[in-house]
C-alpha positions in Angstrom: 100.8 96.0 104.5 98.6 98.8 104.6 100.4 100.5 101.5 99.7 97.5 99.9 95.9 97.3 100.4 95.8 101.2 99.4 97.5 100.4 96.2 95.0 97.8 95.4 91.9 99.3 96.7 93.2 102.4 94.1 94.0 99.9 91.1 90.3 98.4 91.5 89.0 102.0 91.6 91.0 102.6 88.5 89.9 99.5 87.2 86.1 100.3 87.7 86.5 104.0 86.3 88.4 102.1 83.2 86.0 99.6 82.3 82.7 102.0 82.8 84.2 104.1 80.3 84.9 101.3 78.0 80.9 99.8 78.4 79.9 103.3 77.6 81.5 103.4 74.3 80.8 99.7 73.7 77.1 99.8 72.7 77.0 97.5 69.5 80.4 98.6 68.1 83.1 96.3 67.4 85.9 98.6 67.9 86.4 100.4 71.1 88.9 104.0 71.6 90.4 103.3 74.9 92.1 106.4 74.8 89.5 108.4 77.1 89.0 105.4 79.2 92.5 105.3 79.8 93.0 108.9 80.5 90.1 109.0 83.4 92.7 106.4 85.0 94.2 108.2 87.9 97.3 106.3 88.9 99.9 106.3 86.3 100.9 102.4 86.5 98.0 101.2 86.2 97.3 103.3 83.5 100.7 102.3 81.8 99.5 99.0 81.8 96.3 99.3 80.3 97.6 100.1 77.7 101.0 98.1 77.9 103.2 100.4 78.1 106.2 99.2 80.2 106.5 101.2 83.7 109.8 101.7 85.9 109.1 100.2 89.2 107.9 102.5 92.1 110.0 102.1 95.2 107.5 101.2 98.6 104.9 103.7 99.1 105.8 106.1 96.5 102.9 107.9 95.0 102.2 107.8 91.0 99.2 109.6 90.4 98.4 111.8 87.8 
């Protein structure tokens, strides 16, 4: 239970850092590079599915940070 609440207290986090880069590139552009917001994305995952990439499935409390 408690490896679960990590893992989503470190998605959020990954979340926030993700779209703060995102709103920092925004400004009146229509387009937005995800690339850099993507790579400040710590845990590999999440970051795989940011950008939809498919991920293998980590096996109960493994680690997948960057």
């Amino acid at each position: 239970m408690l490896q679960k609440l990590d893992n989503l207290a470190q998605s959020l986090d990954g979340i926030t850092t993700y779209v703060g880069r995102l709103a920092e590139d925004a400004g009146a552009q229509c387009r937005v590079d995800t690339h850099a917001a993507v790579a400040a994305v710590r845990q590999r995952s999440l970051a795989a599915a940011l950008v939809g990439a498919q991920h293998g499935s980590e096996g109960s409390g493994d680690a997948d940070f960057l």
